[in-house]
C-alpha positions as MATLAB code, in Angstrom:
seq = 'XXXXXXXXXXXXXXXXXXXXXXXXXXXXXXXXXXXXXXXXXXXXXXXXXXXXXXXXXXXXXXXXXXXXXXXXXXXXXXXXXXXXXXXXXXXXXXXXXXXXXXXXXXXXXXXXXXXXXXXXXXXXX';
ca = [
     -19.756   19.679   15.814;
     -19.635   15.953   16.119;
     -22.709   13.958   17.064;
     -22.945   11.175   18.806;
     -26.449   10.864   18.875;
     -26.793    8.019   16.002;
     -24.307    6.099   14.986;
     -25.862    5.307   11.485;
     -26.195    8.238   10.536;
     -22.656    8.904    9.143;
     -19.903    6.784    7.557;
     -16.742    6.656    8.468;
     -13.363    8.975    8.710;
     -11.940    9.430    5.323;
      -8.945    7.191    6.288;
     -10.784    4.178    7.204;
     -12.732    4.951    4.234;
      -9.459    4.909    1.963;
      -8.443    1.947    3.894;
     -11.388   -0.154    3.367;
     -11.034    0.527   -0.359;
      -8.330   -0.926   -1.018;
      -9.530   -4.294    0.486;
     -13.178   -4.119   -0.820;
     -12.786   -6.996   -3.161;
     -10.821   -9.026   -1.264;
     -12.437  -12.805   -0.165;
     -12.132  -13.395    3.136;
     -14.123  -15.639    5.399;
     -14.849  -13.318    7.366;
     -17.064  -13.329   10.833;
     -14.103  -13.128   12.731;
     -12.484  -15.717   11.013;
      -9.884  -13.539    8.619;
      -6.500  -12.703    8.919;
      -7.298   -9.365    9.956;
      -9.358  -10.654   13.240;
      -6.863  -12.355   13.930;
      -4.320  -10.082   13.373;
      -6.543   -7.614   15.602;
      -7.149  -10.216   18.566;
      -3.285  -10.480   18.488;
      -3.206   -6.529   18.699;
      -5.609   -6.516   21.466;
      -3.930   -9.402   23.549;
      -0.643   -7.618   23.379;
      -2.210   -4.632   24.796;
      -3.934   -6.170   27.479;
      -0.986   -8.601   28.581;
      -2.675  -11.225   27.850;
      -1.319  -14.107   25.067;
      -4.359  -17.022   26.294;
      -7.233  -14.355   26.149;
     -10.130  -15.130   23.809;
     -10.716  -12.357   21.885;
     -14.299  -12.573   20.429;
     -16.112   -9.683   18.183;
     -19.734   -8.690   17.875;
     -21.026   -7.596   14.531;
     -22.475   -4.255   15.900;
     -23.489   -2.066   18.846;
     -26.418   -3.101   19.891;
     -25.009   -6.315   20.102;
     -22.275   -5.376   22.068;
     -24.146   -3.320   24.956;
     -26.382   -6.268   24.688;
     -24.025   -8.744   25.672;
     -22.189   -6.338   28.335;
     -25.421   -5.512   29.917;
     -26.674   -8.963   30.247;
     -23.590  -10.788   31.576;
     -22.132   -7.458   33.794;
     -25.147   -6.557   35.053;
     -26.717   -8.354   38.097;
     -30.885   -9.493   37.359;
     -32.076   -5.995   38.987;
     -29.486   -3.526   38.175;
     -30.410   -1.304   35.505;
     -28.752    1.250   32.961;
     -28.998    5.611   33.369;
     -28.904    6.686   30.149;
     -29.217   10.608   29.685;
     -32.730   10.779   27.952;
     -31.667   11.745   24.497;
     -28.788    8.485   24.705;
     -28.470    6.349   21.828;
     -28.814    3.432   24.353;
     -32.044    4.747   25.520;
     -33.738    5.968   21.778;
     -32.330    3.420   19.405;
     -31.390    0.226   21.343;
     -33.944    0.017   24.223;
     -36.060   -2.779   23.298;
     -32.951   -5.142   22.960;
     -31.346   -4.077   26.287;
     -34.862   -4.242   27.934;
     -35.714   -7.967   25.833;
     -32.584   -9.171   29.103;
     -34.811   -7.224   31.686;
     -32.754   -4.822   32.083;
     -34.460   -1.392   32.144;
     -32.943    1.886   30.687;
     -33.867    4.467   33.320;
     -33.527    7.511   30.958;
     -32.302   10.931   32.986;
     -32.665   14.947   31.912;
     -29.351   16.173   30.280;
     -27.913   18.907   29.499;
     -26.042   18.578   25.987;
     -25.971   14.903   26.491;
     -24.537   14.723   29.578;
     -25.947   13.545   32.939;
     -25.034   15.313   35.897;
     -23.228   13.606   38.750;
     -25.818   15.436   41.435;
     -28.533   14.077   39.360;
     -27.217   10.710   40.078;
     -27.638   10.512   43.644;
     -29.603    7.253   44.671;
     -31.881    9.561   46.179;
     -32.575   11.492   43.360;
     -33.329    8.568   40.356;
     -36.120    7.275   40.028;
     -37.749    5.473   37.301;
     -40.002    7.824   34.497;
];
């Protein structure tokens, strides 16, 4: 079975693993500033059809909801999270820190139901 209730809790598939060995002593500037950001901002522009997009990364996943949360979501808008969500166990007090609340729900293996999300029906626990 694979788990996504922690993200830290594992490595990484064997062929990233193999990958990243064979670069581990390599010197690069890094913080996005290596040939292989750039390379993968190129990657990710081409996808998107878009050559004059900035491509910026974030050094993790809290970081990244973070930064989602707080610029997509409007000042009283929060997030549903099913209750045993890695947004709502592990990263709450940084989403919460813009404001935001993390209303978590009941689920059933994980999932949230789409009955349980009638306006009606959530309320804050």
């Amino acid at each position: 079975m694979i788990r996504f209730n922690c993200d830290y809790n594992e490595g990484t598939h064997p062929a990233i693993l193999e990958r990243l060995s064979k670069t581990n002593m390599e010197q690069i500037p890094g913080y996005g500033e290596d040939h292989y950001c750039r390379q993968a901002a190129d990657l990710i522009r081409a996808k998107c059809q878009a050559p004059q997009a900035a491509v910026h990364f974030l050094v993790g996943g809290t970081q990244t909801n973070l930064t989602v949360i707080a610029s997509a979501l409007k000042p009283y808008q929060c997030v549903l999270s099913a209750d045993s969500g890695h947004i709502n166990v592990h990263e709450t007090g940084a989403i919460e820190a813009t404001g935001h609340r993390i209303i978590p729900l009941p689920a059933i293996d994980g999932k949230i139901s789409a009955a349980r999300l009638n306006p009606l029906q959530v309320m804050p626990m």
